[in-house]
C-alpha positions in Angstrom: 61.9 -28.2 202.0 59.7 -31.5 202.1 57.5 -31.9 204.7 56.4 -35.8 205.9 52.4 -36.3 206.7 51.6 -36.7 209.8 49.9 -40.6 209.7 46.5 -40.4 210.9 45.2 -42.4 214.2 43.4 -44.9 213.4 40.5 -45.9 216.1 41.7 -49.9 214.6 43.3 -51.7 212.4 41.8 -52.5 209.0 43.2 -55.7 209.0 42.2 -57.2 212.5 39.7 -54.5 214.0 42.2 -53.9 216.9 43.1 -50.8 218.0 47.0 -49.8 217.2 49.0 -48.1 219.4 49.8 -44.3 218.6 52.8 -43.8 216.1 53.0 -47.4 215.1 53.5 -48.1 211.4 52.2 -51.9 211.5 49.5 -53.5 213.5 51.4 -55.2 216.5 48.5 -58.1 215.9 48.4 -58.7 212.6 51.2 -57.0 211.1 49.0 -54.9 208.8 50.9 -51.9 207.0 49.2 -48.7 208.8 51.2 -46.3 206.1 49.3 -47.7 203.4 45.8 -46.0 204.8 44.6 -43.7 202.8 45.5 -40.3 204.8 42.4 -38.2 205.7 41.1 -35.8 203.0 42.0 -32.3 203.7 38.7 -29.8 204.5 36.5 -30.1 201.8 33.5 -28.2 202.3 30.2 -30.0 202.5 26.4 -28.8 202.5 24.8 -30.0 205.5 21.7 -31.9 204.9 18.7 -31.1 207.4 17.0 -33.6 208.7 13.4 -33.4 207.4 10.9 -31.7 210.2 8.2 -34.0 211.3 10.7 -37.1 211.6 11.5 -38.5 215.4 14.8 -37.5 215.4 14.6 -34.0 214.0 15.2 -31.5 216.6 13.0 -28.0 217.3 14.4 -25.5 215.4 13.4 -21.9 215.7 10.2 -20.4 213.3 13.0 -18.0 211.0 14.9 -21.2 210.4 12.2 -23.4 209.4 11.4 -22.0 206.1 15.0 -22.0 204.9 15.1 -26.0 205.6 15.3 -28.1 202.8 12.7 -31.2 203.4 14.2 -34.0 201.3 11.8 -36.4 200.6 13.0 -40.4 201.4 15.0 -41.9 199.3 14.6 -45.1 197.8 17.2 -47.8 198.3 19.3 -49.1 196.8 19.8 -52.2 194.6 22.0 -55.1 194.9 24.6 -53.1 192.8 24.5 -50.3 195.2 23.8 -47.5 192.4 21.1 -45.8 193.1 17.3 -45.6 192.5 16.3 -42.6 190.1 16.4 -39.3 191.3 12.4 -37.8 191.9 10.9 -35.6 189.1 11.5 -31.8 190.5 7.6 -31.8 191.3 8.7 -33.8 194.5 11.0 -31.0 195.4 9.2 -27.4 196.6 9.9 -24.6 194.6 9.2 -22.1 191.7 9.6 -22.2 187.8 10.7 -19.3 185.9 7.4 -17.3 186.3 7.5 -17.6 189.9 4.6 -19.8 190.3 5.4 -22.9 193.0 6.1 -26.2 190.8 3.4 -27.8 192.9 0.6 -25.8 190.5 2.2 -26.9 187.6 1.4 -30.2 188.8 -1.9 -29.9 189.6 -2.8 -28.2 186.2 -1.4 -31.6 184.4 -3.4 -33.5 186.5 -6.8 -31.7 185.7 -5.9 -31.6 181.9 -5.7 -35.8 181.6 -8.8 -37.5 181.1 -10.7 -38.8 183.1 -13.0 -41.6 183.9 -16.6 -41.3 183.4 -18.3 -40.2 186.7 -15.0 -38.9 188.4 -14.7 -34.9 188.9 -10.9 -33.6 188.0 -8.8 -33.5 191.2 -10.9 -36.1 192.7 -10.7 -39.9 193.4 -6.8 -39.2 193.6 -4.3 -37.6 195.0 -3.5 -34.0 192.6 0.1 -34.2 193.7 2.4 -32.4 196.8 1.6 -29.7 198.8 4.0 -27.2 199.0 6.1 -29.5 200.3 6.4 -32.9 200.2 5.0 -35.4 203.2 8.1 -35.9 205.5 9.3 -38.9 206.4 6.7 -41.9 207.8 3.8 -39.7 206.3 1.2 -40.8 203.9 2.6 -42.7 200.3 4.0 -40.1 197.5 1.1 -39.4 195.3 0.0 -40.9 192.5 1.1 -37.7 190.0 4.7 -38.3 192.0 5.4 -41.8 190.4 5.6 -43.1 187.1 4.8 -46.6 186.5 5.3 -49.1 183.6 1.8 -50.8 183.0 2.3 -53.2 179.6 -1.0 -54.2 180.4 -2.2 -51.2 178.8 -1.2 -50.1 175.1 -1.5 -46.5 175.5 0.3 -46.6 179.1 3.3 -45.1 178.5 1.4 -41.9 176.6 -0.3 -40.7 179.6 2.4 -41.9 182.0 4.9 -39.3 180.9 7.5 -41.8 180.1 8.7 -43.2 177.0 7.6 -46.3 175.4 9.6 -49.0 175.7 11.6 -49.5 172.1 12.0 -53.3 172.5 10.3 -55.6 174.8 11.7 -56.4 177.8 14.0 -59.4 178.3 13.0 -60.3 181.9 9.7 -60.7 181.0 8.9 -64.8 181.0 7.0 -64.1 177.2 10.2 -62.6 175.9 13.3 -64.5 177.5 12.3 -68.3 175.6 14.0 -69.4 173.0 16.1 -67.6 170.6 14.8 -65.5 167.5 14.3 -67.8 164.2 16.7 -67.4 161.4 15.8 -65.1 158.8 14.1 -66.1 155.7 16.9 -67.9 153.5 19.3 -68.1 156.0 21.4 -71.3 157.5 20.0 -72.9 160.3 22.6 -74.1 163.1 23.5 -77.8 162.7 23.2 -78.0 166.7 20.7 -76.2 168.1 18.8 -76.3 165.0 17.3 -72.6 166.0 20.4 -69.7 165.8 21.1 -68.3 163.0 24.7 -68.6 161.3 26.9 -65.9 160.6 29.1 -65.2 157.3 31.7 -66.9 158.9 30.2 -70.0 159.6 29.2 -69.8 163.4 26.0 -70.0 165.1 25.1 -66.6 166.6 23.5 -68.5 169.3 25.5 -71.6 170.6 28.8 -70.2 168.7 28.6 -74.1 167.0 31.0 -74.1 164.0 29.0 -75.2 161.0 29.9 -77.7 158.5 31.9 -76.3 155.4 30.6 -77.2 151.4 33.2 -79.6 151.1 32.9 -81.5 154.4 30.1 -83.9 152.6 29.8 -83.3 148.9 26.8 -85.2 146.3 26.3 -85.2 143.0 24.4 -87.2 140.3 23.9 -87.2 136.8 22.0 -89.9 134.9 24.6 -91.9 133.9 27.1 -91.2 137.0 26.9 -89.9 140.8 29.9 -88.6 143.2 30.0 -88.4 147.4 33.0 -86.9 149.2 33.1 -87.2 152.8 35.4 -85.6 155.9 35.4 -88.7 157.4 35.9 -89.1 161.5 39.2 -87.8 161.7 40.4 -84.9 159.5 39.5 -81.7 160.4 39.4 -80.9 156.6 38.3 -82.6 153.1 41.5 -82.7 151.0 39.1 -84.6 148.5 37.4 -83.8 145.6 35.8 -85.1 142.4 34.1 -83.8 139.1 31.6 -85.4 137.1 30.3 -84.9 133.9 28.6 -85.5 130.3 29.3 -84.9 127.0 28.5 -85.4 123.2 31.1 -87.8 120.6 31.3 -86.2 117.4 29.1 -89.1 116.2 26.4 -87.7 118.9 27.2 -90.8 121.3 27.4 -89.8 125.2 30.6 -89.8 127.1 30.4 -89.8 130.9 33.5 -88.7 132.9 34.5 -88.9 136.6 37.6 -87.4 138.2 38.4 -88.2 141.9 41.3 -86.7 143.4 43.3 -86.9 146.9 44.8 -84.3 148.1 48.8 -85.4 150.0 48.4 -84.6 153.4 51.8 -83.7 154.2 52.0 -80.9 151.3 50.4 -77.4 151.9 46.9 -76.7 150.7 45.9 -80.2 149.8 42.5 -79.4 149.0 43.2 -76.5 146.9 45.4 -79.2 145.3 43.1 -81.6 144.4 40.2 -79.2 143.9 42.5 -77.7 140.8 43.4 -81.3 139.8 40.2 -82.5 139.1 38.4 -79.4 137.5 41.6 -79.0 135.5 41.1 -82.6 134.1 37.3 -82.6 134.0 37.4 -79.4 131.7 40.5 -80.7 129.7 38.5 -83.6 128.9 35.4 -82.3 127.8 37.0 -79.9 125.6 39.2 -83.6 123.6 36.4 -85.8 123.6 33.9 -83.3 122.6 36.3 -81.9 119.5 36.9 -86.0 118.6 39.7 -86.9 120.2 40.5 -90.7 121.3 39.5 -90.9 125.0 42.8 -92.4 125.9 44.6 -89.9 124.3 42.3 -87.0 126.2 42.5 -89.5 129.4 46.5 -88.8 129.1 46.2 -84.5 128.0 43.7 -84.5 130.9 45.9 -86.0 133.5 49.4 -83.3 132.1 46.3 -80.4 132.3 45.9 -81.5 136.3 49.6 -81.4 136.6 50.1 -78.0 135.9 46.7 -76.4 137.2 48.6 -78.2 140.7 51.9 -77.3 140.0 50.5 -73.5 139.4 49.9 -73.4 142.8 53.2 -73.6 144.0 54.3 -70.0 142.5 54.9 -67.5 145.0 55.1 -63.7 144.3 58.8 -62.1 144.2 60.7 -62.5 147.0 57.9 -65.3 148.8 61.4 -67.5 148.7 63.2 -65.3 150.9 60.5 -66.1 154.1 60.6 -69.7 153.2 63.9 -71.3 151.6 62.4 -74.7 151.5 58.7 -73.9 150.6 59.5 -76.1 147.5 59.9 -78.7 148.9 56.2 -78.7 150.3 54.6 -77.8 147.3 50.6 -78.3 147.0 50.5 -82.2 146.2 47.7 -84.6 145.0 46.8 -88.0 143.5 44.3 -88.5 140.7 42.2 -91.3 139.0 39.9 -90.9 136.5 37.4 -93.0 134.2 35.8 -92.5 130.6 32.6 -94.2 129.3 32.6 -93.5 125.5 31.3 -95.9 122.9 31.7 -99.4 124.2 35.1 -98.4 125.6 35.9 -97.6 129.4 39.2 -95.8 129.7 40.7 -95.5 132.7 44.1 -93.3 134.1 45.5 -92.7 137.2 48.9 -90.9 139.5 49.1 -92.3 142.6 47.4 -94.7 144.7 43.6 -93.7 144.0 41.8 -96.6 142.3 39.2 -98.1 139.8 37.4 -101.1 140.2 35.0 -102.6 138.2 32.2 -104.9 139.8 30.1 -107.1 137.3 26.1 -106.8 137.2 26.0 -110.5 137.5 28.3 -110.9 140.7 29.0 -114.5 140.3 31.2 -113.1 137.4 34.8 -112.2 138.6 35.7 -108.7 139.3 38.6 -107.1 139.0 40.9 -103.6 140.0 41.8 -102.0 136.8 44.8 -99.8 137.8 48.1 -100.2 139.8 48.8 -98.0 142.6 51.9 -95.7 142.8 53.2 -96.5 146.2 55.9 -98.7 147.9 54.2 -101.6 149.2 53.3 -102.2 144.7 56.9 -101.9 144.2 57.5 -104.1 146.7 54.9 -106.7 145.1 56.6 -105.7 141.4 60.0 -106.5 142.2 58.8 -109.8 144.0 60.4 -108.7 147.3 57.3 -109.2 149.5 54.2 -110.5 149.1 50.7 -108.5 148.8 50.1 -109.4 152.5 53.8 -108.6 153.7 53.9 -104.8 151.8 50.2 -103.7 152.7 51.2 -104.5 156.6 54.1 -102.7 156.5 53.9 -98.7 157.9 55.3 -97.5 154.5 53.0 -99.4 152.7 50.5 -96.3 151.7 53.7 -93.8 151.1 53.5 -92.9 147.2 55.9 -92.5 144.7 53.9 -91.2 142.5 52.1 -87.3 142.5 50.7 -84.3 140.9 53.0 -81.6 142.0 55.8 -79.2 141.6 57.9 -81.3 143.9 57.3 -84.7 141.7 60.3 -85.9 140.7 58.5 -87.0 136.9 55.4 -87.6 135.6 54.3 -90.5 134.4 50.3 -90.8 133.7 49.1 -94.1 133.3 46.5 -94.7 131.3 44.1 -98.2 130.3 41.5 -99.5 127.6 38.8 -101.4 128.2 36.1 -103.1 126.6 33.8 -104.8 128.8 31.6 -107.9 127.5 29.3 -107.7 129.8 27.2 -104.4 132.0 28.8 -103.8 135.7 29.7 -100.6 137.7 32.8 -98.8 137.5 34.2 -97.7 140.9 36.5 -94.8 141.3 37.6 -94.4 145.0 40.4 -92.7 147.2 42.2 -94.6 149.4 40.2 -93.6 152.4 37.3 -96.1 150.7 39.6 -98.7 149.5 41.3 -99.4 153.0 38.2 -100.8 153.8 37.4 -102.9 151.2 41.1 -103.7 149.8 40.5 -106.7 147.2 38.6 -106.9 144.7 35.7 -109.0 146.0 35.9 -107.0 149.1 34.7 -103.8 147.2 32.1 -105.8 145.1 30.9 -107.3 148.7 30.3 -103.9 149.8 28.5 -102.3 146.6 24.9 -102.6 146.8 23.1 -105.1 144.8 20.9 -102.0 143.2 24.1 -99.6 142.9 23.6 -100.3 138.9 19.7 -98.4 139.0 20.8 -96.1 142.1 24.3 -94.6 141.6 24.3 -92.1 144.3 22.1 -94.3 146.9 25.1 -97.0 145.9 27.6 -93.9 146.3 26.5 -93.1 149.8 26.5 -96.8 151.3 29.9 -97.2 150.4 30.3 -93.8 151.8 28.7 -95.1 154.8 31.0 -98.5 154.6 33.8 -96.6 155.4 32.8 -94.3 158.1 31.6 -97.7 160.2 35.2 -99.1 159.3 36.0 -96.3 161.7 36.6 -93.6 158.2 40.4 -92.5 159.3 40.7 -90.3 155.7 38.7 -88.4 153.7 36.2 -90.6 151.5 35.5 -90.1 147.9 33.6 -92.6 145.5 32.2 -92.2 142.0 30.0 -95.1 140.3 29.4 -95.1 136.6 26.8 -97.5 135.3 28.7 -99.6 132.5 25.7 -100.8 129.6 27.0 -102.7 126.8 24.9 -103.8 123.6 23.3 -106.7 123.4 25.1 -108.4 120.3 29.0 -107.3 122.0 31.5 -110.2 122.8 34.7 -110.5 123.7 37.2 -108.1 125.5 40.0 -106.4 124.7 42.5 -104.7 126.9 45.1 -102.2 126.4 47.6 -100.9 128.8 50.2 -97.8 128.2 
């Protein structure tokens, strides 16, 4: 048989302080449920604790109870958490250890075995610790063997205090709560704060600033060539990258190669795209020229060697189709351009709409863009349907229609001789350099007049051009210094 709780009285309401009537279920002021007070704890037995004797408001109590009275000492109070202080040692409590000797002894025996100063007798110049009790309430301050206290003025303090040293310093302390701890020796230092320390996954441990990534800002120089890639203002991400390098003819001459690659935004993993493009080409072409082959000829293996280094990404594992029907159709996609200095030939070849230009030492001579971009607004200039103007102002203008990738409908390198008559500086560029300097005079106004002597100083303005343009893509450039021999004349050109 269920039985229903009586609901306490309350002497008011929780809700509004006034008193409720008897029986009511909801405060007839404030509405206030009364059921949902806690009902009153059934008897749970309590010790009762004696006031201590010697306080104002402890009553007379008769001589056989006094010695079975428990005199508390005062407790602390409490902090602003309302937890409270530490407990006293037992030596502020009376009673006996195991031998039966009062705990008050004990103390007094510690006391006499520290050291002392020099002129002061044990047990004097301080108080030796309680009685057999301890003061009651408004009565002289705790003794000194009573209370433990944290000097960091002196270095031995905490041995003699009892307590335990301190095994770091403490924060609150104005000396220790500056500034941060420096980075360890060798490690990164935060780009913002310039003082925290970042972590393997490329966050400052003390303002949580993500850090720049390798390929956010790339440089490299050789002597005869120098590459910068840039993030530019925009992307979140590089999806450019370049490779650069040197070689040996059979004959002994030097060849000098750049690759600069762009990865298509709209595929998956651009930069991985354009990151195998180019390293696939660079290597490819090192091996050709180096074993004798004609640089055109390597200029055309390289670019097929990008191809399908990018079109290797776009393999899943069995059964990757069945989460994805239409991941081929987004398959990793980039563009590619790429120059060879060997001999007194340049050799150019290109997919896409990445570009070379070449910019003569003596700038009154004309300059000139050696390749033709893969895109719509060139068809549209081809086929004599607009003119250069009309197409580059059109929204489609920068789509391509030509790519490395599994999803390219056919690949057609194209690749160019050169042999240049006179020295000037080869340009290799993405688009995200040549938006700002479109023609050909445009991109020799913007190369620095010392660009032949300083590649990557030449490299970086350009760089540097583009970001003030307002850099809305990723930014790659390579310069290669073009020399020619003294007695050379003429030019020929070949185009496949």
């Amino acid at each position: 048989m269920s039985q229903s709780q009586q609901q306490p009285a309350l002497p008011k309401c929780p809700g509004c302080e006034e008193p409720p009537a008897a029986g009511d279920l909801f405060c007839g002021a404030c509405g206030y449920d009364l059921s949902a007070v806690p009902a009153r704890p059934g008897d749970r037995p309590t010790v009762p604790i004696t006031v201590p004797l010697g306080s104002p408001e402890a009553p007379a109590a008769p001589a056989a109870r006094t010695a079975e009275a428990v005199r508390w000492p005062a407790a602390p109070e409490t902090d602003s958490s309302d937890v409270p202080a530490p407990v006293h040692r037992p030596s502020d409590l009376p009673g006996t250890d195991s031998g039966g000797r009062p705990l008050a002894e004990q103390e007094r025996e510690q006391v006499q075995k520290q050291p002392q100063e020099p002129g002061v007798a044990a047990g004097q110049g301080a108080s030796v610790g309680p009685g057999p009790g301890p003061e009651p309430v408004g009565g002289p301050e705790p003794s000194a063997a009573a209370v433990r206290h944290d000097d960091r003025a002196a270095p031995d303090a905490a041995e003699h205090s009892g307590d335990f040293a301190l095994a770091a310093p403490d924060p609150r302390t104005a000396e220790h709560a500056a500034a941060p701890a420096a980075p360890a020796a060798g490690g990164k230092v935060c780009v913002a704060c310039r003082s925290g320390r970042v972590d393997p996954d490329g966050y400052c441990e003390n303002c949580g600033h993500a850090q720049p990534r390798e390929r956010d800002h790339m440089e490299q120089e050789l002597d005869a060539v120098a590459a910068v890639s840039d993030r530019g203002l925009r992307h979140h991400r590089n999806e450019d990258s370049f490779a650069v390098s040197s070689t040996a003819l059979p004959d002994g001459s030097p060849a000098v190669v750049a690759i600069v690659c762009d990865g298509v935004s709209s595929a998956s993993r651009p930069d991985e795209a354009s990151a195998a493009a180019a390293n696939a080409a660079n290597e490819s072409l090192l091996e050709s020229l180096a074993r004798g082959t004609h640089p055109q000829q390597a200029m055309h293996e390289a670019i097929v060697a990008a191809s399908e280094a990018v079109n290797a990404l776009a393999q899943e594992p069995t059964g990757a189709m069945e989460h994805d029907a239409h991941r081929h159709q987004n398959a990793p996609a980039c563009t590619l351009v790429g120059a060879v200095m060997a001999g007194e030939l340049l050799i150019v070849g290109w997919v896409g709409d990445s570009r070379v230009y070449w910019v003569p030492q003596d700038r009154t001579q004309p300059t000139a863009r050696l390749t033709e971009d893969d895109s719509w607004a060139a068809q549209m200039v081809a086929a004599g349907l607009m003119n250069e103007a009309e197409a580059y102002a059109d929204e489609r203008a920068h789509a391509i229609t030509g790519w490395l990738g599994a999803d390219a409908y056919e690949l057609e390198p194209h690749t160019a001789a050169f042999k240049p008559d006179r020295p000037g500086l080869v340009v290799v560029c993405t688009d995200g350099l040549w938006n700002y300097a479109e023609s050909a005079e445009e991109m020799a106004a913007a190369v620095p007049a010392d660009a032949q002597e300083h590649p990557l100083r030449g490299a970086q303005v350009l760089v540097g051009h583009a970001l003030d343009g307002g850099g809305h893509d990723n930014v790659t450039v390579a310069l290669l210094p073009f020399a020619v021999r003294p007695q050379g004349a003429g030019s020929a050109c070949e185009t496949v």
